[in-house]
TIVOSE-585061 format. One record per residue (C-alpha): z, x, y negated. Coordinates in Angstrom, 2 decimals, m for minus. Each point is the difference from the previous one (the first is absolute). Layout:
N
+---------+---------+---------+
:      c3 :      c1 :      c2 :
+---------+---------+---------+
:       Z :       X :       Y :
...
+---------+---------+---------+
END
This chain:
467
+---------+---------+---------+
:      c3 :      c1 :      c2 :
+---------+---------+---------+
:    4.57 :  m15.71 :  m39.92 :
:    0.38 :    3.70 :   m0.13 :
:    3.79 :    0.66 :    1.27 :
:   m0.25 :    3.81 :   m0.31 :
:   m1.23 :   m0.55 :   m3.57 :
:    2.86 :   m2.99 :   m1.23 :
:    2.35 :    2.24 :    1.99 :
:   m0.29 :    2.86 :   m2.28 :
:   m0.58 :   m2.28 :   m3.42 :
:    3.57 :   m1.22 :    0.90 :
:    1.40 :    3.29 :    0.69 :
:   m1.56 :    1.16 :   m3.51 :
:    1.19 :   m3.23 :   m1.64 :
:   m3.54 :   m0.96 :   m0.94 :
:   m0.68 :   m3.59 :    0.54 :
:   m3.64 :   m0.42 :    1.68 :
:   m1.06 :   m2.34 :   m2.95 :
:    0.21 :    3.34 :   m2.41 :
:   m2.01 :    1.72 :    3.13 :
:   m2.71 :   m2.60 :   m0.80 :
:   m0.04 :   m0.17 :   m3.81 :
:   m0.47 :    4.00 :    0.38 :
:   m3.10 :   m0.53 :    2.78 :
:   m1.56 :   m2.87 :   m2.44 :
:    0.14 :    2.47 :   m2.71 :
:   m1.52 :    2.98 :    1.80 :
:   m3.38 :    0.91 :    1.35 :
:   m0.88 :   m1.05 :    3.42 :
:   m1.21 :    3.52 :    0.69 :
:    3.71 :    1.27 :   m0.93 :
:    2.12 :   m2.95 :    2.09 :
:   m1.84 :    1.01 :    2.67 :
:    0.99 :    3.95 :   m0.21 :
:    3.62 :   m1.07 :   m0.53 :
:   m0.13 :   m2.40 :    3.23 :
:   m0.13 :    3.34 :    1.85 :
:    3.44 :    0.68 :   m1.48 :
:    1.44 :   m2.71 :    1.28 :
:    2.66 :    0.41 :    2.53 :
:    0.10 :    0.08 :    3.56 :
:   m3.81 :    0.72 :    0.32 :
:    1.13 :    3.15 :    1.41 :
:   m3.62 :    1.93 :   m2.44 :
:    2.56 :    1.62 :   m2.15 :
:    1.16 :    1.93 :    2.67 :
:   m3.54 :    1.14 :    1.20 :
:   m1.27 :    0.50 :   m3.57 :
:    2.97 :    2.75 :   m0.37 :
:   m0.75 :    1.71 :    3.16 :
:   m3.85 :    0.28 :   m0.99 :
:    1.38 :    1.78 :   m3.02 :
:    1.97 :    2.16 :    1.41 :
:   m2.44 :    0.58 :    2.66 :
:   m2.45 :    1.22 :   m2.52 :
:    2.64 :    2.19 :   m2.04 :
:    1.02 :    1.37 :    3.29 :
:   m4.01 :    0.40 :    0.96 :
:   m0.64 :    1.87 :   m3.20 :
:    2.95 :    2.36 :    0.27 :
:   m1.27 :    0.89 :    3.73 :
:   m3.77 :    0.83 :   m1.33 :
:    1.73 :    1.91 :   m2.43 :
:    2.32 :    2.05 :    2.15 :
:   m2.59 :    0.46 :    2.84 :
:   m2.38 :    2.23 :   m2.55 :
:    3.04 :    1.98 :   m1.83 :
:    1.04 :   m2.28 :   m2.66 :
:   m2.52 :    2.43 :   m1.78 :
:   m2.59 :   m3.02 :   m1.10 :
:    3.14 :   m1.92 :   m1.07 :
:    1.67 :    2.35 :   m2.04 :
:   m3.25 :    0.16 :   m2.46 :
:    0.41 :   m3.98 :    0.05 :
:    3.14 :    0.28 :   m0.72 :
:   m0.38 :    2.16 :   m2.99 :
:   m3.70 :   m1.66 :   m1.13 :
:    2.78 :   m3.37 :    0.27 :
:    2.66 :    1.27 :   m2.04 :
:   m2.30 :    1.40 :   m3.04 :
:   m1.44 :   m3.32 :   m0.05 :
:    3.16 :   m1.94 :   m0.14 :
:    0.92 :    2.29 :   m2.73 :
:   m2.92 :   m0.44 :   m1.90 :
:    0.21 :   m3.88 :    0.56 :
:    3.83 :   m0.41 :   m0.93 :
:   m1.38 :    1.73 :   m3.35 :
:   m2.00 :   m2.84 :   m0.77 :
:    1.96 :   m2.76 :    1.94 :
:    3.67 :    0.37 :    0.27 :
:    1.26 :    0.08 :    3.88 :
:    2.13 :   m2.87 :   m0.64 :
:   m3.21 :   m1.95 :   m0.42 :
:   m2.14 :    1.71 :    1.97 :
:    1.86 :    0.40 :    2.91 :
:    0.49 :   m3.45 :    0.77 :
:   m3.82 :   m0.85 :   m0.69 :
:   m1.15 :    2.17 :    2.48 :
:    2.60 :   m1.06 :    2.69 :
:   m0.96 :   m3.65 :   m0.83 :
:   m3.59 :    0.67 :    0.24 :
:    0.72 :    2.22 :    3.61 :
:    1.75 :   m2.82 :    1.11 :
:   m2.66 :   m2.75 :   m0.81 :
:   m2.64 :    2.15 :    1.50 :
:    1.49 :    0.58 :    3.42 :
:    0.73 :   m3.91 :    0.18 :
:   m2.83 :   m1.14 :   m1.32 :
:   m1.44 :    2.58 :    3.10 :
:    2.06 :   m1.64 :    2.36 :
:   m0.84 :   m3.57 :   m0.69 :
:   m3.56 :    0.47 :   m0.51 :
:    0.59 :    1.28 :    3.79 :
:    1.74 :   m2.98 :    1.10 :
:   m2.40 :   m2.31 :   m1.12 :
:   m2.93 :    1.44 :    1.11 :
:    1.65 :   m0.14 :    3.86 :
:    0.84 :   m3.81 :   m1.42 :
:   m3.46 :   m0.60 :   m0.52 :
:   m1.26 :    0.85 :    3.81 :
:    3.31 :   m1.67 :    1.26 :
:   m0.58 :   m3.40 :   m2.28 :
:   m3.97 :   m0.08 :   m1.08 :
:    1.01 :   m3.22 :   m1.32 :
:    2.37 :    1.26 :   m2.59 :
:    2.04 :   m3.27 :   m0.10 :
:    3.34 :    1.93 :   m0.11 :
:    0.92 :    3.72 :   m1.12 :
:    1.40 :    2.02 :    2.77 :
:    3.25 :    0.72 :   m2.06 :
:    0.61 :   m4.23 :    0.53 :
:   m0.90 :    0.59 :    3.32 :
:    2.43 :    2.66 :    0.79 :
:    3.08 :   m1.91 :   m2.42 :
:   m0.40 :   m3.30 :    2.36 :
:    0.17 :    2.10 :    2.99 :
:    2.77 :    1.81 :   m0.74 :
:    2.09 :   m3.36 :   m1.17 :
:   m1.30 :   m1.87 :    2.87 :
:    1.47 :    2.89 :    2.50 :
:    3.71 :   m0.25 :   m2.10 :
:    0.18 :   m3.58 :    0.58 :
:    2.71 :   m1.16 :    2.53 :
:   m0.77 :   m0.24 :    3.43 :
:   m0.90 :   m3.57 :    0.63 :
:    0.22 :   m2.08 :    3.68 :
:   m1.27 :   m3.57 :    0.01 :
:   m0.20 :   m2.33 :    2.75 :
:   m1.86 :   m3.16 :    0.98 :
:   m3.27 :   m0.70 :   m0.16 :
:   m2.81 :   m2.80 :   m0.80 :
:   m0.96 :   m0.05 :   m3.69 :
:    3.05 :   m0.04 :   m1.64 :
:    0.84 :    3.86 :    0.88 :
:   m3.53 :    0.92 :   m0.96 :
:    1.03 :   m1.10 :   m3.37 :
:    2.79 :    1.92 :    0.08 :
:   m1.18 :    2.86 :    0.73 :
:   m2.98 :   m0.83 :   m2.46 :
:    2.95 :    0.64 :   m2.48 :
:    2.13 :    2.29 :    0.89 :
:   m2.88 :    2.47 :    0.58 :
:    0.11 :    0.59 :   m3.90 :
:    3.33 :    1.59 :    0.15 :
:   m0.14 :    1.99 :    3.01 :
:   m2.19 :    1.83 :    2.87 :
:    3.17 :    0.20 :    2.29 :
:   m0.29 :   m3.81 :    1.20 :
:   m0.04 :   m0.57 :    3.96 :
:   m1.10 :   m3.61 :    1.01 :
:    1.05 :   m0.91 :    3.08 :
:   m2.17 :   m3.07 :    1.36 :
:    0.33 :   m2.75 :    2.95 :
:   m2.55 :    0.21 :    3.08 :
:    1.07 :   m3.48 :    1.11 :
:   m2.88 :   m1.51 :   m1.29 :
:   m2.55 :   m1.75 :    2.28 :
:   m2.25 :   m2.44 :   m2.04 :
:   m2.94 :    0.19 :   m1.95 :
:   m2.51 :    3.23 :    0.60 :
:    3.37 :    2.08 :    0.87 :
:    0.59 :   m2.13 :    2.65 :
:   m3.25 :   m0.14 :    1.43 :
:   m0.25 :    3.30 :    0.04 :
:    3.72 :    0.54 :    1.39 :
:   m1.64 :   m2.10 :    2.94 :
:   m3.28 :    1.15 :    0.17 :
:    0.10 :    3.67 :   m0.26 :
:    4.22 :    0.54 :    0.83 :
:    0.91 :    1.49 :   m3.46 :
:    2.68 :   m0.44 :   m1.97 :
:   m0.52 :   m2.59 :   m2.57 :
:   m1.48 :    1.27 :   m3.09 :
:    0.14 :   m2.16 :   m2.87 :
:    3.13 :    0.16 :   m1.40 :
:   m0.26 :    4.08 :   m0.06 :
:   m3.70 :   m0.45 :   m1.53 :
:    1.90 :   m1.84 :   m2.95 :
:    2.17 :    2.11 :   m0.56 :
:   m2.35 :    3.62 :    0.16 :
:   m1.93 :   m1.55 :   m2.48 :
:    2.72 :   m0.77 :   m2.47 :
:    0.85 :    3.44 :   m0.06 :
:   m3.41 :    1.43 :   m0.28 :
:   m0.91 :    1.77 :   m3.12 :
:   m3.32 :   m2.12 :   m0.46 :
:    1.48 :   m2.66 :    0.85 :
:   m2.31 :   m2.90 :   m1.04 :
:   m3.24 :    0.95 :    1.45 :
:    2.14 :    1.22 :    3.44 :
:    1.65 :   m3.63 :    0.15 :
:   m3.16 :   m1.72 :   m0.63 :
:   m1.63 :    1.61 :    2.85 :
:    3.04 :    0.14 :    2.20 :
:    0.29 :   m3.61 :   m0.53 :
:   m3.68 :   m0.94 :    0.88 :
:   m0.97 :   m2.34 :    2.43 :
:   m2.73 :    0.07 :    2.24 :
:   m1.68 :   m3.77 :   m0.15 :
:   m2.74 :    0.51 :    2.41 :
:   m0.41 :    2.63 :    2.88 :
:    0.81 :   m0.72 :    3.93 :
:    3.23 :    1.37 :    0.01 :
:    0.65 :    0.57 :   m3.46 :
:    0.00 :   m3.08 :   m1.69 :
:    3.79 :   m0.54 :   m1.08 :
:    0.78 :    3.57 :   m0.16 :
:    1.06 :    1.98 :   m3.05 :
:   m1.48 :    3.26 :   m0.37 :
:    3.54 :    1.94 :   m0.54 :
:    1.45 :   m1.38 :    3.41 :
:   m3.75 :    1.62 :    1.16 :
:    0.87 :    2.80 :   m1.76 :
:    3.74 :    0.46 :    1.63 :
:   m1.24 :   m0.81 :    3.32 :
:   m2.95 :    2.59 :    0.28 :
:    2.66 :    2.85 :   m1.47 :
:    2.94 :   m1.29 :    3.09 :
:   m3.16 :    0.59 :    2.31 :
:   m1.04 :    3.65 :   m0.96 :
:    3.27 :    1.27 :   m0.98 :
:    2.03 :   m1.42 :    2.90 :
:    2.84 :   m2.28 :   m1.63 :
:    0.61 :   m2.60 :   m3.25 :
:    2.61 :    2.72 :   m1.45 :
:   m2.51 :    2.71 :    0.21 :
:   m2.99 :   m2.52 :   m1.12 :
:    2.05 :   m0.64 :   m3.27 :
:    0.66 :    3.17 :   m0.68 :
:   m3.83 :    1.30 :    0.15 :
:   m0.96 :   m3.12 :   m1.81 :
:    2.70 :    0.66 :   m2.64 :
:   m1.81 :    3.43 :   m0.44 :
:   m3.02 :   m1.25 :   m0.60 :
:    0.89 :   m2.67 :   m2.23 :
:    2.56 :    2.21 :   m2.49 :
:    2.89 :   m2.29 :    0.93 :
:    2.95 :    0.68 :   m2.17 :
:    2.83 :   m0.37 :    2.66 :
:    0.29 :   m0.81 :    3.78 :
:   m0.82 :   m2.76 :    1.95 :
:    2.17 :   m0.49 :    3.30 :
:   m0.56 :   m2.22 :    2.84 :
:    3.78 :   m1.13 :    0.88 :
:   m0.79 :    0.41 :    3.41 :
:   m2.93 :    1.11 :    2.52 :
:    1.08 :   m2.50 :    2.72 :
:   m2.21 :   m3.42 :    0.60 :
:    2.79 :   m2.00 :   m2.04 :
:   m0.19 :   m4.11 :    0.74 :
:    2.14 :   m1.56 :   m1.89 :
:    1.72 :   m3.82 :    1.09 :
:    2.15 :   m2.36 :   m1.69 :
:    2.71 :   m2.72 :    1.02 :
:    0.09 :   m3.12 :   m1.96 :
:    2.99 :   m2.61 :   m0.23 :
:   m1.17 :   m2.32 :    2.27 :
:   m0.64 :    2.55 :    3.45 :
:   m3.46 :    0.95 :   m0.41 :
:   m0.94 :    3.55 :    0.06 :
:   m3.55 :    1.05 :   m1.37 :
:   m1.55 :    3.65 :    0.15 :
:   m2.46 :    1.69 :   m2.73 :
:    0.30 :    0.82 :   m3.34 :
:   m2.54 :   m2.34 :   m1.32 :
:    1.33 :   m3.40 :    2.46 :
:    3.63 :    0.19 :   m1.68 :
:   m0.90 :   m1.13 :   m3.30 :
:   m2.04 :   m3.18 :    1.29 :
:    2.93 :   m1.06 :    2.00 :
:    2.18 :   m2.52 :   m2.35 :
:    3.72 :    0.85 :    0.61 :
:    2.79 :    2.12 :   m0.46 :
:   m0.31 :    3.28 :    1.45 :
:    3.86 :    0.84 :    1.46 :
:   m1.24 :    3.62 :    1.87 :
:   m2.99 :    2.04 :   m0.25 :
:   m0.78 :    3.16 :    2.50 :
:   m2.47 :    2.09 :    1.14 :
:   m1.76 :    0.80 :    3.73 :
:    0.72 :    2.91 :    0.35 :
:    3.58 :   m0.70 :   m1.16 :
:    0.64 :    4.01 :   m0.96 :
:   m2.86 :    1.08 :   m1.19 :
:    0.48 :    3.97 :   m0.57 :
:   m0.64 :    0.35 :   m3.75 :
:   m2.53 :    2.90 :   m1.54 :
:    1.88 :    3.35 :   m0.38 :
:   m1.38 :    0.45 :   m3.73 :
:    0.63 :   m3.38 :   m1.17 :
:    4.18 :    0.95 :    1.05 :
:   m0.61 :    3.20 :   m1.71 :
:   m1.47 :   m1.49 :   m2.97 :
:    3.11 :   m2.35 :   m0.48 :
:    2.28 :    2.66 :    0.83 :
:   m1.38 :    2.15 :   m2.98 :
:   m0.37 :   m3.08 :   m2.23 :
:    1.90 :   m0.43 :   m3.31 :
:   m0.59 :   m3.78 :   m0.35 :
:   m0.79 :   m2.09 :    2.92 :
:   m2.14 :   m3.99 :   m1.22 :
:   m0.38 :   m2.71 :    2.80 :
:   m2.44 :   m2.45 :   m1.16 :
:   m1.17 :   m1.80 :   m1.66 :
:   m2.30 :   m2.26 :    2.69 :
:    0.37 :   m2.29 :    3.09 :
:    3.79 :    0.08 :    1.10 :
:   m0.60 :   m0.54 :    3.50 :
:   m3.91 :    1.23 :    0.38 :
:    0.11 :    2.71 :   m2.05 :
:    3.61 :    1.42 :   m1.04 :
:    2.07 :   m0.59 :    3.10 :
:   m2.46 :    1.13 :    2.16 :
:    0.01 :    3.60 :   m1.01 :
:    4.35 :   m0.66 :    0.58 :
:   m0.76 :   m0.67 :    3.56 :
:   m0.62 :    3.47 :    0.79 :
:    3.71 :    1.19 :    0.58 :
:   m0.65 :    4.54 :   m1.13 :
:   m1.18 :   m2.17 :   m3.36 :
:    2.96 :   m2.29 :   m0.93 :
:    2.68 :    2.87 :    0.89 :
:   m1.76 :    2.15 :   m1.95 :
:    0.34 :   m2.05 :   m2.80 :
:    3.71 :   m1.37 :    0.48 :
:    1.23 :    3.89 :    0.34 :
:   m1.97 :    0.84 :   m3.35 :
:    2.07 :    0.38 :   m3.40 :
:   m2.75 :   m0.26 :   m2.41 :
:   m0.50 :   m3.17 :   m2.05 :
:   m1.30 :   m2.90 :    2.49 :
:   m1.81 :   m3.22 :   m1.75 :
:   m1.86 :   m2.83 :    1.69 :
:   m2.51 :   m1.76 :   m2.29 :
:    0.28 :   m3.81 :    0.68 :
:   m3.29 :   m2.18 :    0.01 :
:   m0.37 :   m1.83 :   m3.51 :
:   m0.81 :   m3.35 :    2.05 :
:    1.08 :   m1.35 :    3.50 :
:   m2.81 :    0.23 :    2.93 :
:   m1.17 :   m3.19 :    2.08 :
:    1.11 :    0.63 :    3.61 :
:    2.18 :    3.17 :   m0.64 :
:    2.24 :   m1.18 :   m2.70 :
:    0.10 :   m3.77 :   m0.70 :
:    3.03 :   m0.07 :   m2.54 :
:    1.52 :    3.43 :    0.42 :
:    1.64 :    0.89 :   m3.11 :
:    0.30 :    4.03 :   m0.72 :
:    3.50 :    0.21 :    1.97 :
:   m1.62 :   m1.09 :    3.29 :
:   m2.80 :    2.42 :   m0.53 :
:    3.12 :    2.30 :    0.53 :
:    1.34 :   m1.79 :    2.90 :
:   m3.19 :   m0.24 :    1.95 :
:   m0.13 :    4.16 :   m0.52 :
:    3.61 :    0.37 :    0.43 :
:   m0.46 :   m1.81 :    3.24 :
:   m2.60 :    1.63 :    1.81 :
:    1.83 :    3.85 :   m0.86 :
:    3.54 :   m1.14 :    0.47 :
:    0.66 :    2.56 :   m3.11 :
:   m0.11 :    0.07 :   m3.60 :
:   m3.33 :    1.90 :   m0.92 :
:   m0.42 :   m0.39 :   m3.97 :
:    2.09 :    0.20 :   m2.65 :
:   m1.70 :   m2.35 :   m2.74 :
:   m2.34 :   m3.16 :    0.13 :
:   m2.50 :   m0.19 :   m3.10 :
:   m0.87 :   m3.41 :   m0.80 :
:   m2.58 :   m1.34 :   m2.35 :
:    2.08 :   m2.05 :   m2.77 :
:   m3.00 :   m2.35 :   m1.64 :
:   m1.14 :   m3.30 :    1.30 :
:   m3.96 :   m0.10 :    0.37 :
:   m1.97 :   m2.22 :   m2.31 :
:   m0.09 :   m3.61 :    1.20 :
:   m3.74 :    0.52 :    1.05 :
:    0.84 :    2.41 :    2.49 :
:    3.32 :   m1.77 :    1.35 :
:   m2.68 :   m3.30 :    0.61 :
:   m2.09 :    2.32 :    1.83 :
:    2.19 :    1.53 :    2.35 :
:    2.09 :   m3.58 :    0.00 :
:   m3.33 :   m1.27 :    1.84 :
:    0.50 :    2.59 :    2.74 :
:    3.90 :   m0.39 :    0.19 :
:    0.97 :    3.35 :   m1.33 :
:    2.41 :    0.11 :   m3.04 :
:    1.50 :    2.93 :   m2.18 :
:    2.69 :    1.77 :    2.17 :
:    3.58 :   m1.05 :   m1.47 :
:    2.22 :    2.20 :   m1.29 :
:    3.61 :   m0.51 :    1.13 :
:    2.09 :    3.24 :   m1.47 :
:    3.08 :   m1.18 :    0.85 :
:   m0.77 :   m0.09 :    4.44 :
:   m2.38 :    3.56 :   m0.57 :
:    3.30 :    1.63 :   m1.91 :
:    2.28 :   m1.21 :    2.92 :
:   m2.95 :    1.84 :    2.45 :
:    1.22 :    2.91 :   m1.79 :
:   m3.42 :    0.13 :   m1.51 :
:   m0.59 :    0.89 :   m3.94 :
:   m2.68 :   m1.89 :   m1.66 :
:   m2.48 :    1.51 :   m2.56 :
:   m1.80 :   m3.25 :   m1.49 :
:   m2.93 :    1.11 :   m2.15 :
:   m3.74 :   m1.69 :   m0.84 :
:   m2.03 :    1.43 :    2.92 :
:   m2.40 :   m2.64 :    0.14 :
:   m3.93 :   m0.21 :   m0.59 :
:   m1.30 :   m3.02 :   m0.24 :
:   m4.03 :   m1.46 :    0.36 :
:   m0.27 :   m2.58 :   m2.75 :
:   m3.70 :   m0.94 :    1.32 :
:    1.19 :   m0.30 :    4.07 :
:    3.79 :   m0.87 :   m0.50 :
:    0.93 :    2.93 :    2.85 :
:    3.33 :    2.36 :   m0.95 :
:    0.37 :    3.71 :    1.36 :
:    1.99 :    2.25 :   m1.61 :
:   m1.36 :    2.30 :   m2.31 :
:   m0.23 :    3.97 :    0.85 :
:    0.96 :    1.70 :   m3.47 :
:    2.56 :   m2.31 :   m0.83 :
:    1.43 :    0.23 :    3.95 :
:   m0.29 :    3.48 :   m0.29 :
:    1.74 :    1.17 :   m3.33 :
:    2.86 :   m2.34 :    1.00 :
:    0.30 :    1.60 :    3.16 :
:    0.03 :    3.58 :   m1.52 :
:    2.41 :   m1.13 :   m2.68 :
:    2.08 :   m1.21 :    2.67 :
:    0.00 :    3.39 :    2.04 :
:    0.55 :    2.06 :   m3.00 :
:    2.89 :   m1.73 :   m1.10 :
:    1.72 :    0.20 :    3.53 :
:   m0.72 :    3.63 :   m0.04 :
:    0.78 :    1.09 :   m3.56 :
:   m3.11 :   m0.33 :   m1.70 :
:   m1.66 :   m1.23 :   m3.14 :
:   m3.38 :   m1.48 :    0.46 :
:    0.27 :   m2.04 :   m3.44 :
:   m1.52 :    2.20 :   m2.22 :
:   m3.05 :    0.95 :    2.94 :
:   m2.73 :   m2.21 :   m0.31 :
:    0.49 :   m2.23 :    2.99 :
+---------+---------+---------+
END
């Protein structure tokens, strides 16, 4: 998973499998040396300068007392190279000695290194030089935006998080049910949930964090019905003054490998129009309403989007919408105007993940291509490039399941998405519970298809990388 290290196997024309039969075959002690070799560690560099540091440090002792110490070194060091190439030629001895000065001074310098690794990890569960290689590949990966929100972009990011620290997740405040939305009403904070989901997804210990961000109070006046995380997020937009500035404290504290961004700071509601006149407000009504939706808007109707979250899509060199709730969790984050222009002017590869099934009261019978419509709609633009599509029919125990709740696999119709202007990248996203029947899609497989995706539109190989 190494880039830097495949990289430079294919540059020497090594294939990685020879890289492992020669690791098998070696001593642990020894691999471990050479992983301090490997490239773009950026040791090397600092091991030279120690050297000459030293040299340079000797040569200044030396000149500071009138070379006169050194000279009688200098001779004592010649008549006993002489008196050793006498016994040993140079040719052999030479080399022996440099080898043995060289495995001295790095043996020195990792015997440093992991004595600082043992006060930094007492656990010892993984060598400093792994630490460093992941952090170093994770900061080369491409800069990432996603938007949406719910659980389907927590999986996402769940997966992508492998392959890269530059990922921004920009998340929907629309929501008002559940313990967000009593605490939206209650206390007058934007809704947390959503943003909890997604924090913890990207957290480096990620699950003890979601097990007690996801915790639910079940007794307690007040409390019962609350998860601890939207606690958590609420307490932080309390002391340090805002949601943006909550999630980025929290995001210290947690070792969150990206960004979370609100989309917006304003008090969104969200409303939709259905086919037959009626208009309902709030995120969590719309689905319960059978109909078609024909509009869907927010109060206030320009909501002024977060400066970083603009920035971040600006900068980004692959922009993912989805997967989740079309018109609760995806569109919603479109509503804010700074956001969808900032998209539509980007050049970077653009892909919207399409739900695996349809979803009772948002999407009765949409097939892929009016996923597109519906987003195509509400921005009046073109905002993506590409539509990936899961390609596999579930197992007939789930499609009896969600047959029972009148949701069914989203169709694919290729021919309407092409005439969109869309191109479709079909591939077997999909994770499936055999003991519950329920479908999501699943994160490393959503993930390396993704990444294969980008690097193809930009040039790159990610076959040979293990993704």
């Amino acid at each position: 998973m190494s880039f830097g290290l495949f990289d430079a196997l294919r540059t020497l024309k090594v294939e990685p499998q020879h890289f492992a039969f020669v690791r098998d075959r070696t001593p642990k002690r020894v691999n471990r040396w050479f992983k301090w070799l490997t490239p773009g560690l950026f040791v090397k560099r600092w091991l030279l300068i120690s050297i000459t540091g030293s040299i340079l440090t000797a040569l200044g002792m030396a000149i500071w007392v009138g070379l006169t110490p050194i000279n009688r070194l200098i001779e004592w060091t010649t008549e006993f190279l002489g008196f050793l190439t006498q016994i040993i030629p140079n040719y052999i001895s030479g080399p022996l000695a440099l080898l043995f000065g060289l495995f001295l001074l790095f043996w020195g310098q990792t015997r440093t290194v992991e004595s600082i690794t043992e006060v930094i990890r007492p656990e010892g569960n993984e060598e400093l030089i792994d630490m460093i290689a992941a952090h170093r590949r994770l900061n080369r990966g491409p800069k990432i935006v996603t938007i949406g929100g719910g659980t389907g972009l927590s999986t996402l990011l769940r997966g992508l998080k492998a392959y890269s620290a530059n990922i921004t997740a920009i998340v929907t405040v629309a929501d008002d049910g559940g313990s967000s939305g009593r605490l939206r009403r209650e206390i007058g904070v934007l809704p947390p949930g959503d943003i909890r989901n997604c924090v913890t997804a990207l957290a480096a210990e990620e699950k003890l964090l979601t097990e007690l961000f996801h915790y639910r109070f079940s007794a307690g006046d007040g409390l019962s019905g609350h998860s601890f995380g939207n606690l958590f997020l609420t307490a932080m937009s309390e002391i340090t003054g805002d949601l943006e500035r909550a999630i980025a404290a929290s995001s210290k504290v947690l070792a969150v490998r990206g960004r979370v961004l609100p989309a917006t700071l304003s008090d969104v509601r969200l409303w939709a129009e259905f086919s037959d006149g009626r208009r309902i407000e709030g995120e969590s009504n719309i689905p319960t309403i059978r109909g078609k939706i024909v509009r869907v808007g927010c109060i206030p109707e320009h909501p002024p989007a977060l400066p970083a979250a603009i920035k971040a899509i600006d900068e980004a060199e692959m922009i993912v919408l989805g997967p989740g709730s079309l018109y609760t969790s995806v569109i919603p984050n479109l509503l804010v105007p700074e956001i969808r222009a900032a998209i539509a002017r980007s050049t970077v590869p653009r892909i919207y993940v399409c739900n695996i099934m349809t979803q009772p009261g948002e999407t009765d019978n949409y097939t892929v291509a009016d996923h597109i419509r519906a987003i195509d709609e509400v921005c009046g633009q073109k905002l993506f490039d590409a539509v990936l599509v899961h390609r596999r029919v579930p197992t007939a125990q789930a499609l009896i399941r969600y047959a029972q709740d009148n949701s069914h696999p989203v169709f694919l119709d290729r021919e309407a998405i092409l005439k969109l202007g869309r191109r479709v990248i079909a591939a077997n996203v999909m994770e499936e519970d055999t003991e519950t029947g329920y479908v999501r899609h699943d994160r490393q497989r959503l993930a390396r298809v993704l990444l294969r995706w980008y690097g193809k539109t930009r040039g790159f190989n990610f076959q040979d990388v293990d993704l």
